[in-house]
matplotlib code that plots the C-alpha trace (Angstrom):
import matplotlib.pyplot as plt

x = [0.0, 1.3, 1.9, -1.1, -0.7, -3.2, -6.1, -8.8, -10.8, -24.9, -27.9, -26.4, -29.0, -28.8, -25.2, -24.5, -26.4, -24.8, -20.9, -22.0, -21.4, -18.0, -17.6, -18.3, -16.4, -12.9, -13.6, -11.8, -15.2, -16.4, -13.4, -14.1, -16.8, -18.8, -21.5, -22.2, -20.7, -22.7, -22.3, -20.4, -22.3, -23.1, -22.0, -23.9, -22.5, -24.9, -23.9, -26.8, -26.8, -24.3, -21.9, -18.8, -17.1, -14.1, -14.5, -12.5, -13.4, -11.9, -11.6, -12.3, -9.1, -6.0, -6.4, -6.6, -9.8, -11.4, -10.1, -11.3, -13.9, -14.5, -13.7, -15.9, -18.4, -17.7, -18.1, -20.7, -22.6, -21.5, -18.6, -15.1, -11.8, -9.2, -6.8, -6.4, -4.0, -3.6, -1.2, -3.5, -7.2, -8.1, -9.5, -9.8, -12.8, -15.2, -18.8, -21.9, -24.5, -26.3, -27.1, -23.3, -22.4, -25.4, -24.7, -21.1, -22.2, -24.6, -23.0, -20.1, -21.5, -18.5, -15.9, -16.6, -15.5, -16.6, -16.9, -17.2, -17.0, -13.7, -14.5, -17.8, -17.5, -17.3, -14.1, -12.1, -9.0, -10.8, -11.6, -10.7, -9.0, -10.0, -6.8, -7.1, -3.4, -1.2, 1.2, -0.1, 1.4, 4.8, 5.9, 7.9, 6.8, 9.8, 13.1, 16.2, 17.4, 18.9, 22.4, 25.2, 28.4, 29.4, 30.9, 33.9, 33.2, 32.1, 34.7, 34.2, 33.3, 29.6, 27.0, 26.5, 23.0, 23.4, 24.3, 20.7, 19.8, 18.4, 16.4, 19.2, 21.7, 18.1, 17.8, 21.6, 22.1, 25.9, 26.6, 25.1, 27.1, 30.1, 28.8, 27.1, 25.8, 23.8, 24.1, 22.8, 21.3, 18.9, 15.7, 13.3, 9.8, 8.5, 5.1, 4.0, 3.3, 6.6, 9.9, 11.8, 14.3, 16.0, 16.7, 20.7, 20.8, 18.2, 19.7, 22.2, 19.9, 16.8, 16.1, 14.0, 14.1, 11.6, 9.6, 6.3, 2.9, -0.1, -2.2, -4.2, -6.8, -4.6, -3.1, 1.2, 1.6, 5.2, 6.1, 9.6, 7.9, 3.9, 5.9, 7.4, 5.8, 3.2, 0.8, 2.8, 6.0, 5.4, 7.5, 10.2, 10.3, 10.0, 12.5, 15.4, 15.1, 15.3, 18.5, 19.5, 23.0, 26.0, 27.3, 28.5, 25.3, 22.1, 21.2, 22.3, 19.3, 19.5, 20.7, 22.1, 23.8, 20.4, 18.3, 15.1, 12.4, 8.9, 5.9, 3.4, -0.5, -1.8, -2.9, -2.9, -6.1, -4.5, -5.8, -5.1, -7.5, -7.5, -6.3, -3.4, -2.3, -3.2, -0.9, 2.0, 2.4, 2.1, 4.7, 7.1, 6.6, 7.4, 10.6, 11.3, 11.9, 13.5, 11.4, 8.7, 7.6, 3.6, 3.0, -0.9, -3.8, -5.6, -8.7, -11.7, -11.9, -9.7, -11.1, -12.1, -15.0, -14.9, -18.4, -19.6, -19.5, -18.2, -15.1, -14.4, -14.1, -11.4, -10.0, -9.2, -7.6, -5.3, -4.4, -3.6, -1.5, 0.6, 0.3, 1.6, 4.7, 5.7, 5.6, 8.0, 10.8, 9.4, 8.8, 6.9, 7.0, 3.8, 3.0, 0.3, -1.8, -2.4, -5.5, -4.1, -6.3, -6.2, -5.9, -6.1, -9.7, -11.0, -14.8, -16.1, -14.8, -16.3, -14.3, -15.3, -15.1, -13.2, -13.7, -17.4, -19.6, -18.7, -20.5, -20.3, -19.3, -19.4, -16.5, -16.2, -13.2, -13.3, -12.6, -9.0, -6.7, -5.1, -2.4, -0.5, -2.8, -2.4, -0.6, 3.1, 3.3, 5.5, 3.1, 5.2, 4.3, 6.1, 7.6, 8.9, 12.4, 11.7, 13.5, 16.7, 17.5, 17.7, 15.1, 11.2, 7.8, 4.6, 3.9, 1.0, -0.7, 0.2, -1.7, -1.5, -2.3, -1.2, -0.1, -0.7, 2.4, 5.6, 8.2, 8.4, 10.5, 10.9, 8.2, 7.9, 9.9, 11.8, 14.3, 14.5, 14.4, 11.6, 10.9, 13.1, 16.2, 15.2, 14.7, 12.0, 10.8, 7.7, 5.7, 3.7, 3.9, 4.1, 7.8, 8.5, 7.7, 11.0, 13.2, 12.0, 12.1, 15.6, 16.7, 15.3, 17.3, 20.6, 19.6, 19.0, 22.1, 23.9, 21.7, 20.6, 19.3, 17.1, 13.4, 10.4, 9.7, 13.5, 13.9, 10.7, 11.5, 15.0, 13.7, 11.3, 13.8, 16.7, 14.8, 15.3, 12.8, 11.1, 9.1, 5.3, 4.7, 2.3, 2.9, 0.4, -3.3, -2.1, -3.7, -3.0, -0.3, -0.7, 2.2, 5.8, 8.9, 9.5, 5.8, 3.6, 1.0, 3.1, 6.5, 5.6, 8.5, 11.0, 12.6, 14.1, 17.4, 19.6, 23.0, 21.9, 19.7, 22.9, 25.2]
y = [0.0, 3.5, 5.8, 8.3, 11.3, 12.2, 11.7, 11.3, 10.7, 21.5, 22.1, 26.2, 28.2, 31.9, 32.2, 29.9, 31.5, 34.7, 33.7, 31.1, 33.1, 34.1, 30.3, 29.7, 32.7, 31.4, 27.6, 26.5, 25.1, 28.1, 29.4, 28.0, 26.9, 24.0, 22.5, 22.9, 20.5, 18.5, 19.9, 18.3, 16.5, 19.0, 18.1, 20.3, 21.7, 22.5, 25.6, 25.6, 28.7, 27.8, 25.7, 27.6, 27.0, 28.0, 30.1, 31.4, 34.8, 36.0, 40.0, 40.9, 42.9, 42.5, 46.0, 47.5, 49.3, 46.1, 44.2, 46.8, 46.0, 42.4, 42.3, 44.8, 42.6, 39.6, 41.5, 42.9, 39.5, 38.0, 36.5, 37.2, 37.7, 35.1, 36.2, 38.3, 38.2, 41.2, 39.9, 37.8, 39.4, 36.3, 36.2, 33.4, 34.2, 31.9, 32.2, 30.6, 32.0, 29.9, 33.1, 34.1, 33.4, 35.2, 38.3, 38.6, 38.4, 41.0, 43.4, 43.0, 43.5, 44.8, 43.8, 39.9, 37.7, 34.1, 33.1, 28.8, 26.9, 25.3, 22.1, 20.3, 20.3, 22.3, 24.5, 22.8, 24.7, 26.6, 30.1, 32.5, 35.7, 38.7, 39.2, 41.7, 41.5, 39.0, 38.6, 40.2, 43.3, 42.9, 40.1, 40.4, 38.6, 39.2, 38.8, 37.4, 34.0, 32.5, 31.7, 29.7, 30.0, 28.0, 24.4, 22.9, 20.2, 17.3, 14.5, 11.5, 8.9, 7.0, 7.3, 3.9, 3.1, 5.0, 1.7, 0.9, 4.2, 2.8, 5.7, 8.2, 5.8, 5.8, 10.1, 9.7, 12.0, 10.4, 11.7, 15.2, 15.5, 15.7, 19.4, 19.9, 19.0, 22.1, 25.3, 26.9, 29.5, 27.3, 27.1, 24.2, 24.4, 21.4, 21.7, 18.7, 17.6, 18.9, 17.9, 16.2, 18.6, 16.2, 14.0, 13.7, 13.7, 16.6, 18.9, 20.2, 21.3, 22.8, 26.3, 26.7, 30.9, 30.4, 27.7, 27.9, 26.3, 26.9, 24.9, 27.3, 27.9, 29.4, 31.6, 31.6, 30.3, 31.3, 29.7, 27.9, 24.4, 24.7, 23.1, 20.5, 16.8, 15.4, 12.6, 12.2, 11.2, 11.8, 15.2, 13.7, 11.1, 13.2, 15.9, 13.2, 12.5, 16.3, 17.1, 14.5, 16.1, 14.3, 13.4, 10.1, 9.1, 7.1, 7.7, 11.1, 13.4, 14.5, 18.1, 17.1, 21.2, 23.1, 24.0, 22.6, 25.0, 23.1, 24.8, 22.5, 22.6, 19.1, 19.1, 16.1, 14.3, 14.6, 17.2, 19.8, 22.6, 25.4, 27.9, 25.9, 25.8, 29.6, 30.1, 27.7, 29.1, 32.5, 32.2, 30.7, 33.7, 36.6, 34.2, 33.9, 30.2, 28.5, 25.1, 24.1, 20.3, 19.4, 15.5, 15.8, 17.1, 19.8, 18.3, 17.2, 17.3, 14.9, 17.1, 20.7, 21.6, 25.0, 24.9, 24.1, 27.4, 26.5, 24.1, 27.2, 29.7, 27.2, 26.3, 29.8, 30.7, 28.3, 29.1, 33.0, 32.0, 29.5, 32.0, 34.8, 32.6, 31.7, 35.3, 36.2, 33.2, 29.6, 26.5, 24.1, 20.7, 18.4, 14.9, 13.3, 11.6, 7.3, 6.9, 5.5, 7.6, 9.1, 13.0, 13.3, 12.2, 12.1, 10.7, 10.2, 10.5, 8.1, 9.3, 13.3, 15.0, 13.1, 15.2, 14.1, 11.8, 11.4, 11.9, 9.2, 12.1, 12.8, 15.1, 17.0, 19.4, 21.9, 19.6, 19.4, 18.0, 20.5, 21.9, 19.5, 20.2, 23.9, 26.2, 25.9, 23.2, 20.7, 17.1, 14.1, 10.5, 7.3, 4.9, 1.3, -0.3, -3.8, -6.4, -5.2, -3.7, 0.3, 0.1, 1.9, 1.2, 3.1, 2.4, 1.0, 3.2, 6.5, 8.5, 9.5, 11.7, 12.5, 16.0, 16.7, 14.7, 16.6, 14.5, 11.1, 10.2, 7.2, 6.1, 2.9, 1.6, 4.4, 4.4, 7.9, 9.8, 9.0, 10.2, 9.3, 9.0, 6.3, 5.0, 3.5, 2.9, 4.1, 4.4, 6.6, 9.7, 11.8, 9.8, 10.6, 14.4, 15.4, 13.8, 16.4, 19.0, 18.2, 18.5, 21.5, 22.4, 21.4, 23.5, 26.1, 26.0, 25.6, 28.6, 31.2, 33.7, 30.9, 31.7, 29.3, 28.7, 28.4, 25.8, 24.1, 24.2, 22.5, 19.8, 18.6, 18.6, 17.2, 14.3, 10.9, 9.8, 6.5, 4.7, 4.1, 0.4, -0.3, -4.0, -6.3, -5.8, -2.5, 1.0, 1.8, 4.5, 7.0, 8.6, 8.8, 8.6, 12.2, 12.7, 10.3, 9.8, 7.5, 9.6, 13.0, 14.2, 11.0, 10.2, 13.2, 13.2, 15.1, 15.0, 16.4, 18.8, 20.9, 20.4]
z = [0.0, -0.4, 2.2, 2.8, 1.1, 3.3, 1.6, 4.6, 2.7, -4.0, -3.8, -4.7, -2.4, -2.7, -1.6, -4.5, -7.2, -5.8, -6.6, -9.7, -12.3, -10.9, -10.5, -14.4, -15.8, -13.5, -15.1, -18.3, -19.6, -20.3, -22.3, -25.6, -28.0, -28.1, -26.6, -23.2, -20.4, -17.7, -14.7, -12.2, -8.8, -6.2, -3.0, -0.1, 2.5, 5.3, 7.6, 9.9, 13.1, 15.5, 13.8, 13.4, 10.2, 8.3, 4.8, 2.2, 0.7, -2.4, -3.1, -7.1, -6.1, -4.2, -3.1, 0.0, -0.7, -2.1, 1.3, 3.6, 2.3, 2.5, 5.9, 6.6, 4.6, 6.8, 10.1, 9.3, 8.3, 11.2, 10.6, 12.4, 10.0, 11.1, 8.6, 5.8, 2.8, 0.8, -1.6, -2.8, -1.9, 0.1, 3.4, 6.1, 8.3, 10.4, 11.2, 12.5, 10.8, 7.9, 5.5, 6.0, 2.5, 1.3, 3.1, 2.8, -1.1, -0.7, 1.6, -0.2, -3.4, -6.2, -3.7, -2.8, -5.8, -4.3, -1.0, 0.3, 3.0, 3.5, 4.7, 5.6, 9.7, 12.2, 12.9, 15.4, 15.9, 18.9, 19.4, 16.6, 17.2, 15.2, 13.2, 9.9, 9.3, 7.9, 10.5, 14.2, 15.5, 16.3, 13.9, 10.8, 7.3, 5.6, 7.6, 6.1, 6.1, 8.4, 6.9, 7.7, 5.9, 2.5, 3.2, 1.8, -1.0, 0.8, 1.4, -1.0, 1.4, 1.5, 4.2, 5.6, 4.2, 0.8, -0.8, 0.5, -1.6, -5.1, -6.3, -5.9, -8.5, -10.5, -11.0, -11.2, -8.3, -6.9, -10.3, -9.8, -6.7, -8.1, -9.3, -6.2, -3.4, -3.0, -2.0, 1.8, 0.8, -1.1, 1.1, 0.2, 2.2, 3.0, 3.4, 5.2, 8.9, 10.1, 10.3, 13.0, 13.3, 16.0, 13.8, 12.7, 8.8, 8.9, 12.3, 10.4, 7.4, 9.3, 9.1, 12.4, 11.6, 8.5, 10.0, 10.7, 11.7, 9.1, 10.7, 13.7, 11.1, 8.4, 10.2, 10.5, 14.5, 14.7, 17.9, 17.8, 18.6, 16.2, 13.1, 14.6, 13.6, 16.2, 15.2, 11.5, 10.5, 6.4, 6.5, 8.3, 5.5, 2.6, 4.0, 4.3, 0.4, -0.2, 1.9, 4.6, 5.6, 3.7, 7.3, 7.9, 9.3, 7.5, 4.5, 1.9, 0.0, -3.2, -2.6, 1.2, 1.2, 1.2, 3.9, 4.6, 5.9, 7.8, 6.8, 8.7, 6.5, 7.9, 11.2, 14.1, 12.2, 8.9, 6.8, 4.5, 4.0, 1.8, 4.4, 5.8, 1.8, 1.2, 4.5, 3.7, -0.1, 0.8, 3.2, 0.6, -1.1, 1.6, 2.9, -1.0, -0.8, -4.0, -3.9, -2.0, -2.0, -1.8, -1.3, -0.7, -1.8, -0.6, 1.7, 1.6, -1.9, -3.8, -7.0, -6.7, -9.2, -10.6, -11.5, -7.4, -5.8, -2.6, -4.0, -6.8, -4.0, -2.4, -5.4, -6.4, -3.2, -3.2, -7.0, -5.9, -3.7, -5.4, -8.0, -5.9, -4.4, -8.1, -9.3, -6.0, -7.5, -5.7, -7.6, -6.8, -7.6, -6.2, -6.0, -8.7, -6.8, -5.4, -6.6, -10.1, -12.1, -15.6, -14.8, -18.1, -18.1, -14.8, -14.4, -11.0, -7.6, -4.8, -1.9, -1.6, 0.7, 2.8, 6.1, 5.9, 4.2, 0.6, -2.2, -5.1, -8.0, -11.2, -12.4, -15.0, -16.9, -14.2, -11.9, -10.5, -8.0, -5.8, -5.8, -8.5, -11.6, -10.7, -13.8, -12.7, -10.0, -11.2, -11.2, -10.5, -10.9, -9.0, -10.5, -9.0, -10.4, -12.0, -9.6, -8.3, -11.7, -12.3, -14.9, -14.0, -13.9, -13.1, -9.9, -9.4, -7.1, -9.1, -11.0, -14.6, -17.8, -21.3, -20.9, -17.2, -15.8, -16.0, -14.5, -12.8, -10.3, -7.6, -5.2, -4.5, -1.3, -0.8, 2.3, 4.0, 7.7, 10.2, 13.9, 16.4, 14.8, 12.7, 9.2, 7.3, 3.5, 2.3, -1.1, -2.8, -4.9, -2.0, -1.8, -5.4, -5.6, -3.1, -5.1, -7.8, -5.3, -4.4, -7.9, -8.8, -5.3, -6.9, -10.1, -8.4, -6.6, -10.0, -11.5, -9.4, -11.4, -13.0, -12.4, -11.6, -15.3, -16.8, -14.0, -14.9, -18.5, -17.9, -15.8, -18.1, -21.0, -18.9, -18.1, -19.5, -21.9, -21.3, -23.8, -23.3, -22.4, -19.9, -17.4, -17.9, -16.6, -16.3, -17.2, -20.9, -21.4, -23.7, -26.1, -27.3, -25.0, -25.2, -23.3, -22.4, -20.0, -17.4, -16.9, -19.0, -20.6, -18.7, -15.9, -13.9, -13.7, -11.5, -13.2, -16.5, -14.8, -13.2, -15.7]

ax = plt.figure().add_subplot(projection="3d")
ax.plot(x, y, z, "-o")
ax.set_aspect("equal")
plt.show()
């Protein structure tokens, strides 16, 4: 089985009707010609007086006449602002009042883009604190790094498990260390369930300064212990195959010189909603990370519909924000998905939302998985070596698609860092997306004037083509070598890549 990437897994009303035109205009349905498309299956949300609930409201502007406004709006319709973003004209606020998506609308009117729940229960984060700014008074959003000085080249001896270490001989990264093993003041955010930042290949990597917790209702908690892992060890794991520390100890990462930064979006039951995302990529952006690694998708819906009010308002959030953070120099690279489904041509969706009681689906084009199949986000598939050879498979949990894949990279029974000093081996694509992340660390390193989409654009050709055969009883796979629907344009590979 793969490890979880987390995957716990409408009738509109007048709120609905209100923001459904937005809704339609933001979908890529609507962009082109042709006939009409089924919608996709409303799921309802039920905000009844007295449940408090989480909301994202989006501003038509990111200006701060337009956001004065909004949070005016939300007051006003009895909801309480939790936390604003002007750089992207989103705000986080919570309410218990069933109209409050119709009011905000309406009081808001020329200001309020969309507004939707964020999940289907009841806030549980406890009380909310009326916060209108990003950061609370006092704090600072941009400081510098925190630095530490360059280190000579590392000696050429072997970490004692890196024999162990199959996937890093498959992207060729021994070979890409010979260039570099990364440089420190490379910052990769991993934004997962924290990092062990006790652990001995990652202590000498962390970057506690530009850690933070995203998880207090979308809001930054930047106490030195809120990012720190407590009921999951799937950061820990995915931060030792970005950079565990070249050290003589364990195991080795693929760029084992940057720094890893924890930006902590799933909280102690496991999830991932839209305003722990909106926080940890807006974040990225103001420390100016180079990379940031995303091995989940955003809860509780596996596949946001832009043509359901509530799951558009979300969706677009998120998409500001990992907008924003690309436009201020951060890549993104993002795992594809276990569910073993055709992006490409995604049909129906049993397990949604997964906070709740899901909804048998049907999906449509607007439909997406967040944030991988966002413009910009670097969608990585798993694949599993055949026997003990070097060669690749798709592994059989991953996901897929002709032209929505990028890169693939190793997933399947992958040995890296775990709680409490130890060591483990895990699958999934959530394993195979920091390996990408950790390349696109070394390139970085190797070319730092490169932006977001120079680097993407020389991953994607650096890879290693791989033809498209699919094992038998598998799912079909669809085009050449060069880009096909199992590995998208091949194999990353780390050596070529920072050449």
């Amino acid at each position: 089985m793969p490890a979880p990437s987390f995957r716990r897994r409408l009738t509109l009303g007048l709120a609905g009707l209100a923001v459904v035109a937005t809704a339609l205009a933001g979908s890529a349905s609507t962009a082109s010609a042709g006939p009409a498309e089924p919608p996709s299956t409303p799921v309802p949300i039920s905000t009844p007086d007295g449940l408090l609930m989480s909301y994202v409201v989006n501003a038509v502007h990111a200006e701060s006449s337009d956001m004065a406004k909004v949070r005016s709006a939300v007051t006003r319709s009895g909801g309480v602002v939790v936390q604003s973003w002007p750089q992207i004209g989103v705000v986080i606020a919570h309410s218990d009042r069933a109209a409050f998506r119709t009011k905000v609308v309406s009081i808001g009117a020329g200001s309020v883009g969309s507004v939707g729940a964020s999940r289907t229960v009841a806030v549980s984060e406890g009380t909310p604190g009326a916060i209108a700014t990003p950061w609370g008074a006092g704090a600072s959003a941009v400081g510098p790094h925190l630095t530490k000085p360059a280190e000579p080249a590392a000696a050429p001896v072997k970490d004692p498990r890196e024999s162990e270490q199959w996937d890093m001989q498959m992207i060729k990264a021994p070979r890409a260390h010979t260039t570099t093993d990364g440089s420190p003041s490379v910052v990769v955010g991993v934004l997962d369930s924290g990092i062990d930042a006790s652990h001995p290949d990652l202590a000498p990597n962390i970057d506690a300064a530009d850690s933070v917790n995203c998880t207090d209702a979308g809001r930054p908690d930047l106490s030195s212990t809120g990012w720190l892992p407590t009921t999951s060890g799937h950061g820990t794991h995915v931060s030792g195959t970005i950079a565990a520390a070249r050290n003589g100890i364990g195991i080795v990462g693929v760029a084992p010189g940057v720094r890893l930064a924890s930006v902590k979006v799933v909280n102690d039951a496991g999830f991932i909603y839209p305003e722990y995302a909106v926080c940890g990529f807006v974040w990225a952006g103001l420390k100016h990370f180079a990379v940031t690694n995303n091995s989940y998708y955003v809860d509780p819906f596996e596949f946001y519909c832009g043509d359901q009010p509530d799951q558009f308002a979300a969706m677009e959030a998120v998409r500001r924000a990992v907008t924003w953070s690309t436009k201020q120099g951060v890549v993104h690279a993002a795992a594809a998905g276990n569910s073993a489904v055709d992006l490409a041509h995604k049909t129906t969706d049993a397990g949604s939302p997964d906070d709740g009681t899901p909804v048998d689906r049907t999906l449509n084009s607007t439909c997406k998985d967040i944030p991988t199949e966002l413009d910009g986000v670097v969608t990585v598939s798993a694949v599993a070596r055949v026997g003990t050879t070097l060669n690749s498979t798709l592994s059989s949990f991953s996901n897929r698609g002709k032209g929505v894949i990028d890169v693939a990279a190793p997933g399947s029974n992958i040995l890296s860092t775990l709680p409490n000093n130890s060591y483990g081996n895990l699958s999934g694509t959530s394993m195979a997306s920091p390996h990408v992340a950790g390349v696109l660390a070394l390139m970085k390193s190797v070319h730092p004037t490169w932006g977001p989409a120079r680097m993407i654009s020389e991953l994607r050709l650096e890879a290693d083509n791989k033809p498209c055969t699919a094992p038998s009883g598998g799912p079909s796979c669809v085009g050449p070598p060069a880009d096909n629907s199992y590995y998208g344009e091949g194999l990353v590979n780390a050596f070529d890549a920072t050449r």
